[in-house]
DRENMI-820422 format. One line per field, with one value per residue (C-alpha): residue number from 1; residue in three letters; x, y, z. Coordinates in nm, 2 decimals. Example, Ala and Ser with C-alpha at 12.3 -4.5 7.8 and 13.67 -1.06 7.14 Angstrom:
<nodes>
resi: c(1  2)
resn: c(ALA  SER)
xx: c(1.23  1.37)
yy: c(-0.45  -0.11)
zz: c(0.78  0.71)
</nodes>
This chain:
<nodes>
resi: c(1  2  3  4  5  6  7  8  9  10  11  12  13  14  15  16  17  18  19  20  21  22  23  24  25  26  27  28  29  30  31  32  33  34  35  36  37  38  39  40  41  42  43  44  45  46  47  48  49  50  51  52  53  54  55  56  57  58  59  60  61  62  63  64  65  66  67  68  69  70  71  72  73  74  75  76  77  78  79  80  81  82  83  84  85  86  87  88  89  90  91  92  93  94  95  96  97  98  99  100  101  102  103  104  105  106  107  108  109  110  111  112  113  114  115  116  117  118  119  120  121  122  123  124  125  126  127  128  129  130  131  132  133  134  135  136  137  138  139  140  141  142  143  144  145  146  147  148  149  150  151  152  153  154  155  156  157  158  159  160  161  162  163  164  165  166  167  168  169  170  171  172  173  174  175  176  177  178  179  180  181  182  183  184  185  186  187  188  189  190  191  192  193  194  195  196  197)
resn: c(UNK  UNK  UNK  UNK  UNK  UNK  UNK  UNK  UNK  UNK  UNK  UNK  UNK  UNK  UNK  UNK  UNK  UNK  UNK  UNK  UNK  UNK  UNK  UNK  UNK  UNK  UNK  UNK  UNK  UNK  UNK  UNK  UNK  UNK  UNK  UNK  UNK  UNK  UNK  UNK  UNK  UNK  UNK  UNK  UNK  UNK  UNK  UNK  UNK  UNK  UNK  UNK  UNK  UNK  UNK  UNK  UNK  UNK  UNK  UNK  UNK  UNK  UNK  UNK  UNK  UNK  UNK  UNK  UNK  UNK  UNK  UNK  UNK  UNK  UNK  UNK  UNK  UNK  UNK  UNK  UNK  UNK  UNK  UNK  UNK  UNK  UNK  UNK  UNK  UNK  UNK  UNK  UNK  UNK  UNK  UNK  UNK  UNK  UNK  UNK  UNK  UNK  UNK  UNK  UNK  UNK  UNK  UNK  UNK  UNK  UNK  UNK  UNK  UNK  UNK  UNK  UNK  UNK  UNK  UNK  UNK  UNK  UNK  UNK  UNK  UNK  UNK  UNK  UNK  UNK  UNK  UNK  UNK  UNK  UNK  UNK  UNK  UNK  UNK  UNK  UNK  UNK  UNK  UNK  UNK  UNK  UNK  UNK  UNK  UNK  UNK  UNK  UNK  UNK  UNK  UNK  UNK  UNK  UNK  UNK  UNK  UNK  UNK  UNK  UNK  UNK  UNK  UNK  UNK  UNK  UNK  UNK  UNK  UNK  UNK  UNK  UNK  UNK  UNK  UNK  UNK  UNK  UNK  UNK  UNK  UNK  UNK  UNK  UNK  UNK  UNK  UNK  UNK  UNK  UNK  UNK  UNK)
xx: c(-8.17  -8.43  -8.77  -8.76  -8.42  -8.56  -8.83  -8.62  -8.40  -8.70  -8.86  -8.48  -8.44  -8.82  -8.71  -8.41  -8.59  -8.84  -8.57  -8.38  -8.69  -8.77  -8.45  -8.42  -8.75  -8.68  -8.39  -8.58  -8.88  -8.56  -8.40  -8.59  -8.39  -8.04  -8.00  -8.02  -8.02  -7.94  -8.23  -8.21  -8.12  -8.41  -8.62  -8.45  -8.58  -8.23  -8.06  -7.78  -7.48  -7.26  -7.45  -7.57  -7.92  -8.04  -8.39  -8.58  -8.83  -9.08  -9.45  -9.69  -9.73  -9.35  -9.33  -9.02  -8.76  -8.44  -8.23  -7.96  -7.76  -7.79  -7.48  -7.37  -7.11  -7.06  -7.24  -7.29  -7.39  -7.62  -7.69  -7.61  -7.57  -7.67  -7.62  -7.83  -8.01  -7.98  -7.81  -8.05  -7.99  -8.16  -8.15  -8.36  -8.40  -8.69  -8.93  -8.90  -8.73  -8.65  -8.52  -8.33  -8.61  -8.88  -9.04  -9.14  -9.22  -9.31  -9.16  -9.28  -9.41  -9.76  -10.11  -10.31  -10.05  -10.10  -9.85  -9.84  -9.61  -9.69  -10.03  -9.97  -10.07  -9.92  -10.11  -9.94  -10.18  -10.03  -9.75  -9.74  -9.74  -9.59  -9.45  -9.27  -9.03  -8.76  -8.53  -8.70  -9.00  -8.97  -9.25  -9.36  -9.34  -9.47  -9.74  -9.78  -10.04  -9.99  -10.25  -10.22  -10.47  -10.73  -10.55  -10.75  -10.43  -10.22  -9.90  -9.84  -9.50  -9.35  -9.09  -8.88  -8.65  -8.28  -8.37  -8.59  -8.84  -8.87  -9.20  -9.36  -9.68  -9.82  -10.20  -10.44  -10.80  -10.91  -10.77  -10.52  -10.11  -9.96  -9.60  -9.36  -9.03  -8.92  -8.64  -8.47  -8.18  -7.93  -7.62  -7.29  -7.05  -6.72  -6.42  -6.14  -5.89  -6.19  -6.25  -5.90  -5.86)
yy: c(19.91  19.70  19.84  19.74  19.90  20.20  20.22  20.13  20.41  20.68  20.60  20.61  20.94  21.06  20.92  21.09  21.43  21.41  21.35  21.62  21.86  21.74  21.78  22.16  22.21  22.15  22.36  22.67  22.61  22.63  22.91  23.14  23.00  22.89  23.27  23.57  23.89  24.13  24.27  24.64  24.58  24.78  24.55  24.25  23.94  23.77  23.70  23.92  23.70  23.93  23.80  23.48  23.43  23.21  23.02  22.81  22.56  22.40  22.23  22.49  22.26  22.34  21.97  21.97  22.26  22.28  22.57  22.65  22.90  22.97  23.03  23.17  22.95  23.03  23.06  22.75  22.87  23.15  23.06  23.16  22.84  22.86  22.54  22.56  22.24  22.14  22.30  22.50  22.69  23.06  23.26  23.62  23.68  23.96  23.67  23.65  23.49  23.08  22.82  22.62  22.53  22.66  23.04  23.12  23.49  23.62  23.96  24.21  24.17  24.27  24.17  23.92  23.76  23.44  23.12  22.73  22.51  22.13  22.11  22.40  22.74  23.02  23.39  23.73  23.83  24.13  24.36  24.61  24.39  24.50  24.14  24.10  23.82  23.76  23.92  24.20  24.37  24.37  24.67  24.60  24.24  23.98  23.76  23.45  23.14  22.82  22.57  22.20  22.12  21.85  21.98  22.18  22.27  22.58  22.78  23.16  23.25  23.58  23.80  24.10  24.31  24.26  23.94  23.70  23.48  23.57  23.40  23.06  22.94  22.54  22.61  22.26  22.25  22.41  22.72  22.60  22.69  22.40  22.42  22.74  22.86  23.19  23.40  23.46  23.66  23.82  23.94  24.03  23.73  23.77  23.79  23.56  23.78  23.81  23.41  23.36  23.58)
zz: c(-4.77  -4.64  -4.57  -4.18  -4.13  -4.31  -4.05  -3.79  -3.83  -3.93  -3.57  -3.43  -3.53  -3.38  -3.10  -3.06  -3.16  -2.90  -2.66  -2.76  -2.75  -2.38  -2.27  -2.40  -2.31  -1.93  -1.94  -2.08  -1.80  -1.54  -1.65  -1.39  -1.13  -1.27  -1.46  -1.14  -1.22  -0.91  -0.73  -0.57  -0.25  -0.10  -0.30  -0.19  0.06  0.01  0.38  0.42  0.40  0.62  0.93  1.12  1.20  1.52  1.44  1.69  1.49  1.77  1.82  1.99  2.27  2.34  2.33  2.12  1.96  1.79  1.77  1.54  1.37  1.01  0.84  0.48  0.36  -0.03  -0.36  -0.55  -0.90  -0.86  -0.50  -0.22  0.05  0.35  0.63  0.98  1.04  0.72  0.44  0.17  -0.16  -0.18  -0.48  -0.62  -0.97  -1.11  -1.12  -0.71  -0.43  -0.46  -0.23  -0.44  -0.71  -0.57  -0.59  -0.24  -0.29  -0.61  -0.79  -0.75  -0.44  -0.41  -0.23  -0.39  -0.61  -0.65  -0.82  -0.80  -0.73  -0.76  -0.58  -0.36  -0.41  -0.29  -0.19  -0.06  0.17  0.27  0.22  0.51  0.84  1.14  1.30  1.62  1.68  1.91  1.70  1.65  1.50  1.14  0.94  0.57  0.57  0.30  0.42  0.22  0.24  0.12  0.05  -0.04  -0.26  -0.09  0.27  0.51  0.68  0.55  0.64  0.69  0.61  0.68  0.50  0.57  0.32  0.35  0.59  0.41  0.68  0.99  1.11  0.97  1.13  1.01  1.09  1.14  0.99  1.28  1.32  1.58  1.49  1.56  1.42  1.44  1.27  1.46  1.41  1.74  1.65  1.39  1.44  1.26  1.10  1.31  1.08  1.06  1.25  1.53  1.53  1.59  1.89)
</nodes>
Protein backbone atom coordinates (compact mmCIF):
# COMPACT_ATOMS: atom_id res chain seq x y z
CA UNK A 1 0.00 0.00 0.00
CA UNK A 2 1.16 3.31 -0.79
CA UNK A 3 2.36 5.56 2.02
CA UNK A 4 -0.39 8.39 1.11
CA UNK A 5 -3.27 5.91 1.07
CA UNK A 6 -1.93 4.66 4.35
CA UNK A 7 -2.32 8.13 5.76
CA UNK A 8 -5.23 8.83 4.02
CA UNK A 9 -7.04 6.15 5.65
CA UNK A 10 -5.25 6.52 9.34
CA UNK A 11 -6.75 10.28 9.40
CA UNK A 12 -10.16 8.63 7.80
CA UNK A 13 -10.51 6.56 10.62
CA UNK A 14 -9.65 9.70 13.33
CA UNK A 15 -12.04 11.30 11.70
CA UNK A 16 -14.62 9.00 11.87
CA UNK A 17 -13.79 8.40 15.74
CA UNK A 18 -14.12 11.90 16.65
CA UNK A 19 -17.38 11.91 15.03
CA UNK A 20 -18.54 9.05 16.59
CA UNK A 21 -17.38 10.38 20.05
CA UNK A 22 -19.36 13.78 19.38
CA UNK A 23 -22.21 12.23 18.35
CA UNK A 24 -22.48 9.88 21.64
CA UNK A 25 -21.29 12.48 23.51
CA UNK A 26 -24.45 14.77 22.75
CA UNK A 27 -26.66 12.05 23.42
CA UNK A 28 -25.35 11.36 27.01
CA UNK A 29 -25.51 15.44 27.79
CA UNK A 30 -29.41 14.99 26.65
CA UNK A 31 -30.32 12.18 28.41
CA UNK A 32 -31.76 14.47 31.41
CA UNK A 33 -34.46 15.31 29.32
CA UNK A 34 -35.26 12.42 26.73
CA UNK A 35 -35.15 9.59 29.92
CA UNK A 36 -38.30 10.85 32.81
CA UNK A 37 -38.58 9.23 35.63
CA UNK A 38 -42.04 9.95 37.47
CA UNK A 39 -42.09 12.63 40.07
CA UNK A 40 -44.39 12.31 43.35
CA UNK A 41 -47.16 14.04 42.44
CA UNK A 42 -47.02 16.33 45.55
CA UNK A 43 -43.64 17.21 44.34
CA UNK A 44 -44.68 17.82 40.92
CA UNK A 45 -44.90 21.34 38.71
CA UNK A 46 -46.13 19.23 35.66
CA UNK A 47 -49.71 20.81 34.30
CA UNK A 48 -52.37 18.48 35.08
CA UNK A 49 -53.40 17.06 31.81
CA UNK A 50 -56.96 16.30 32.98
CA UNK A 51 -57.75 20.07 32.70
CA UNK A 52 -57.64 23.25 30.31
CA UNK A 53 -55.93 26.29 31.40
CA UNK A 54 -56.95 29.96 30.06
CA UNK A 55 -53.70 32.37 29.88
CA UNK A 56 -53.88 36.05 28.83
CA UNK A 57 -50.19 37.14 27.65
CA UNK A 58 -50.23 41.25 27.36
CA UNK A 59 -47.96 44.64 27.46
CA UNK A 60 -48.49 46.43 30.86
CA UNK A 61 -49.71 49.38 29.03
CA UNK A 62 -52.74 47.00 28.10
CA UNK A 63 -51.72 48.10 24.62
CA UNK A 64 -52.06 44.61 23.22
CA UNK A 65 -53.22 40.86 24.76
CA UNK A 66 -53.94 37.51 23.52
CA UNK A 67 -55.87 34.97 25.19
CA UNK A 68 -56.07 31.39 24.66
CA UNK A 69 -56.67 28.10 26.04
CA UNK A 70 -54.05 25.70 26.72
CA UNK A 71 -54.81 22.30 25.91
CA UNK A 72 -53.17 18.68 26.54
CA UNK A 73 -53.25 16.90 23.44
CA UNK A 74 -50.84 13.75 23.88
CA UNK A 75 -47.41 12.61 24.83
CA UNK A 76 -44.76 12.72 22.25
CA UNK A 77 -41.84 10.62 23.80
CA UNK A 78 -41.61 11.52 27.34
CA UNK A 79 -43.58 14.69 26.85
CA UNK A 80 -46.49 15.68 27.40
CA UNK A 81 -47.79 18.21 24.44
CA UNK A 82 -49.56 20.86 25.05
CA UNK A 83 -51.06 23.44 22.06
CA UNK A 84 -52.39 27.13 23.17
CA UNK A 85 -50.91 29.80 21.10
CA UNK A 86 -48.33 27.78 20.07
CA UNK A 87 -47.74 24.24 20.67
CA UNK A 88 -44.86 23.40 23.49
CA UNK A 89 -43.35 20.15 24.86
CA UNK A 90 -43.22 19.90 28.95
CA UNK A 91 -41.58 17.14 30.68
CA UNK A 92 -40.25 16.42 34.73
CA UNK A 93 -37.49 14.17 35.47
CA UNK A 94 -35.51 14.27 39.19
CA UNK A 95 -33.17 16.77 37.62
CA UNK A 96 -36.38 19.37 37.41
CA UNK A 97 -39.08 20.62 35.27
CA UNK A 98 -38.18 21.24 31.25
CA UNK A 99 -39.94 22.77 28.39
CA UNK A 100 -38.95 20.80 25.75
CA UNK A 101 -35.01 21.14 26.08
CA UNK A 102 -34.72 23.49 28.43
CA UNK A 103 -34.74 23.14 32.52
CA UNK A 104 -36.93 25.81 33.74
CA UNK A 105 -37.13 24.83 37.47
CA UNK A 106 -34.57 22.85 38.91
CA UNK A 107 -35.16 19.48 41.32
CA UNK A 108 -35.38 19.74 44.15
CA UNK A 109 -36.79 22.77 44.29
CA UNK A 110 -35.16 24.95 46.81
CA UNK A 111 -34.06 28.86 47.43
CA UNK A 112 -31.02 29.93 46.00
CA UNK A 113 -30.51 27.28 43.43
CA UNK A 114 -29.00 28.37 40.78
CA UNK A 115 -28.32 26.67 36.74
CA UNK A 116 -27.42 28.07 33.24
CA UNK A 117 -28.72 27.77 30.27
CA UNK A 118 -26.98 29.35 27.17
CA UNK A 119 -26.23 32.93 28.48
CA UNK A 120 -28.97 33.00 30.92
CA UNK A 121 -29.03 32.20 34.40
CA UNK A 122 -31.60 31.04 36.25
CA UNK A 123 -32.26 31.73 40.49
CA UNK A 124 -35.18 30.33 42.78
CA UNK A 125 -35.78 33.12 44.74
CA UNK A 126 -38.28 31.76 46.83
CA UNK A 127 -40.18 28.76 47.62
CA UNK A 128 -43.15 29.82 49.93
CA UNK A 129 -44.91 32.75 47.96
CA UNK A 130 -48.41 33.41 48.37
CA UNK A 131 -49.49 34.73 44.55
CA UNK A 132 -52.81 35.81 43.44
CA UNK A 133 -53.88 35.51 39.83
CA UNK A 134 -57.04 35.47 38.18
CA UNK A 135 -57.33 31.97 38.58
CA UNK A 136 -56.79 31.87 41.86
CA UNK A 137 -54.29 32.25 44.62
CA UNK A 138 -51.77 29.74 44.51
CA UNK A 139 -49.42 29.22 48.37
CA UNK A 140 -45.80 27.71 48.17
CA UNK A 141 -44.97 28.81 44.78
CA UNK A 142 -41.43 28.74 43.04
CA UNK A 143 -40.02 32.09 42.29
CA UNK A 144 -37.47 32.06 39.63
CA UNK A 145 -35.10 34.99 37.95
CA UNK A 146 -33.64 34.90 34.89
CA UNK A 147 -30.84 37.03 33.75
CA UNK A 148 -29.36 37.44 30.27
CA UNK A 149 -25.98 37.94 30.58
CA UNK A 150 -24.88 41.69 29.32
CA UNK A 151 -29.03 42.52 29.75
CA UNK A 152 -30.14 44.72 32.50
CA UNK A 153 -33.58 43.41 31.92
CA UNK A 154 -34.86 40.10 33.79
CA UNK A 155 -38.02 37.92 34.16
CA UNK A 156 -39.74 36.58 37.35
CA UNK A 157 -41.51 33.45 36.66
CA UNK A 158 -43.83 31.86 38.93
CA UNK A 159 -44.66 28.18 39.77
CA UNK A 160 -47.37 26.21 41.56
CA UNK A 161 -47.46 22.30 42.40
CA UNK A 162 -49.81 20.22 40.32
CA UNK A 163 -50.09 23.48 37.86
CA UNK A 164 -46.71 24.55 36.71
CA UNK A 165 -46.64 28.75 35.82
CA UNK A 166 -49.05 30.75 36.78
CA UNK A 167 -47.46 34.32 36.73
CA UNK A 168 -44.55 35.57 34.40
CA UNK A 169 -43.41 39.14 34.75
CA UNK A 170 -40.55 40.62 31.74
CA UNK A 171 -39.00 43.48 34.06
CA UNK A 172 -37.00 46.55 31.91
CA UNK A 173 -33.65 47.95 33.43
CA UNK A 174 -35.56 50.16 35.35
CA UNK A 175 -37.63 48.41 37.54
CA UNK A 176 -40.72 48.88 35.36
CA UNK A 177 -42.78 45.25 34.45
CA UNK A 178 -43.42 45.66 31.18
CA UNK A 179 -44.64 42.30 29.76
CA UNK A 180 -47.05 39.76 31.61
CA UNK A 181 -48.14 36.06 31.18
CA UNK A 182 -51.19 35.45 33.65
CA UNK A 183 -53.04 32.57 34.41
CA UNK A 184 -56.73 33.40 34.15
CA UNK A 185 -58.37 30.18 34.74
CA UNK A 186 -58.40 26.28 35.05
CA UNK A 187 -60.95 24.13 34.73
CA UNK A 188 -61.85 20.48 34.11
CA UNK A 189 -61.31 18.78 30.31
CA UNK A 190 -64.92 17.85 29.22
CA UNK A 191 -65.12 14.31 28.11
CA UNK A 192 -66.03 13.03 24.79
CA UNK A 193 -69.55 11.93 25.77
CA UNK A 194 -69.90 15.69 27.36
CA UNK A 195 -68.43 17.39 23.98
CA UNK A 196 -70.82 15.67 22.05
CA UNK A 197 -73.95 16.69 23.86
Amino acid sequence: MKKSVKILLVFSIIVVAFLLFIVFKGVSNSSETIESVEVPKEMSYLKDTEKLYTVKEYSTKKERYIEYEEHYIGKSQTFNTWYGADTYLETENEEGLFYGSDKVLVYPVEKGKKWTIDSYTFTIESVDKRVTTPAGTFDNVAEVKTIQKGVEEYSITYYAKGVGQILRESVDANGKKTMRFELQGIKEKKSEEDAAQ
